[in-house]
LOVEX-762449 format. One record per residue (C-alpha): x, y, z; chain; residue number from 1. Coordinates in steps of 0.25 Angstrom, whole numbers. Layout:
N
[[X,Y,Z],A,NUM]
...
// end
This chain:
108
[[0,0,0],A,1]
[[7,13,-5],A,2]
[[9,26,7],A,3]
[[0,36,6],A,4]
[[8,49,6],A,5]
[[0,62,13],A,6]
[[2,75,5],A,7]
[[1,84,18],A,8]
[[-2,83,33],A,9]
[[-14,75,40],A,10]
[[-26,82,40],A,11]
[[-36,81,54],A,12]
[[-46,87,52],A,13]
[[-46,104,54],A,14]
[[-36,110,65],A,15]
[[-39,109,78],A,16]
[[-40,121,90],A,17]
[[-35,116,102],A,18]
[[-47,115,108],A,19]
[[-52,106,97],A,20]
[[-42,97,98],A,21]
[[-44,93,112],A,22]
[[-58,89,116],A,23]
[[-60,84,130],A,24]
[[-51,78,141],A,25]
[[-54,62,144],A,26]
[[-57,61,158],A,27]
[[-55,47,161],A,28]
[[-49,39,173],A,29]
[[-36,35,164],A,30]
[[-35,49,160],A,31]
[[-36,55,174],A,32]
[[-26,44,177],A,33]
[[-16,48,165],A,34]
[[-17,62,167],A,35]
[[-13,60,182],A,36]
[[-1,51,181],A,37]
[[2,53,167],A,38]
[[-1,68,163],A,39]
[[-7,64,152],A,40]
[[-22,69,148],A,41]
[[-32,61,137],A,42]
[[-43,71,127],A,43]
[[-53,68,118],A,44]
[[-46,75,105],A,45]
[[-51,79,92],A,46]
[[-49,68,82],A,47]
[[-42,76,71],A,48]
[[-30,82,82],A,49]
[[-17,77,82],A,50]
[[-8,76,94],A,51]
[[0,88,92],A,52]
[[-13,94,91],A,53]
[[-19,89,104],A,54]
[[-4,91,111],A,55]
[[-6,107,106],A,56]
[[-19,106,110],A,57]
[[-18,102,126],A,58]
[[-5,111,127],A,59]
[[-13,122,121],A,60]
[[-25,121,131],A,61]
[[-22,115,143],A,62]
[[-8,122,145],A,63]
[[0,108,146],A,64]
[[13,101,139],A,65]
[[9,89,130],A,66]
[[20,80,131],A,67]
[[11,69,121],A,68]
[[0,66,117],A,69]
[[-9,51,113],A,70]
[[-20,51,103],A,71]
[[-31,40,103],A,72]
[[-43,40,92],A,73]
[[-53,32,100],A,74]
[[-64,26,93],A,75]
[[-80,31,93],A,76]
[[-87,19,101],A,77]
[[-99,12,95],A,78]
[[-113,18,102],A,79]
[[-126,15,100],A,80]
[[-136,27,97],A,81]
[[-150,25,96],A,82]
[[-147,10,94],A,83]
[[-140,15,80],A,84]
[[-125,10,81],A,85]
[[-116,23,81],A,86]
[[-101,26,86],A,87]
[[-93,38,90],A,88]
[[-85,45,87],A,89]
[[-71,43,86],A,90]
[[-62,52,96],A,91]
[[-47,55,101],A,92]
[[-39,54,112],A,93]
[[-28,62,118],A,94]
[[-18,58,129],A,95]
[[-10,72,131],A,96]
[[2,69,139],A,97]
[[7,82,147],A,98]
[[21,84,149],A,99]
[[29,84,162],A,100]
[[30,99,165],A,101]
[[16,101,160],A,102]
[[4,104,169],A,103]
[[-10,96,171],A,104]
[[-22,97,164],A,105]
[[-34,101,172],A,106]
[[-47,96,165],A,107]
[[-57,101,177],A,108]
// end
């Protein structure tokens, strides 16, 4: 099978402000668990940012050094709606990891 070869950069979609880019924070019992022994925090994303996108964007709003960041696209689960068969949507993830000499983020 030949290689394709791209004539430019990917395209995702329009560009993203960075309130756009980062959604909601995911407040879960491994993610309050993470973020106090790891200093790492996970966000529902927008599914056309990149990371250096969603690193910009937590700097940029929360005041913080990003030392890395993980992405997960997770899956829409099936549902059932009015006995139709139906799913949802497909969403993404972020782990941010903050640096050592960076501060915490306060969510409440």
């Amino acid at each position: 099978m030949p290689k394709l070869h791209r004539l430019g950069p990917r395209v995702r979609g329009p560009k993203l402000e960075a309130y756009q880019v980062i959604i909601r924070p995911l407040i879960t019992e491994k993610g309050t668990h993470q973020s106090t022994h790891r200093r790492a925090y996970t966000f529902e994303v927008n599914l056309w940012a990149t990371k250096d996108e969603i690193k910009a964007a937590a700097e940029s709003l929360f005041n913080v050094k990003v030392d890395k960041v993980r992405t997960q696209v997770r899956m829409g689960k099936k549902k059932k709606f009015r006995f139709l068969p139906g799913k949802l949507s497909n969403w993404k993830k972020a782990i941010i990891t903050l640096s050592a000499d960076s501060g915490v983020i306060e969510f409440y």
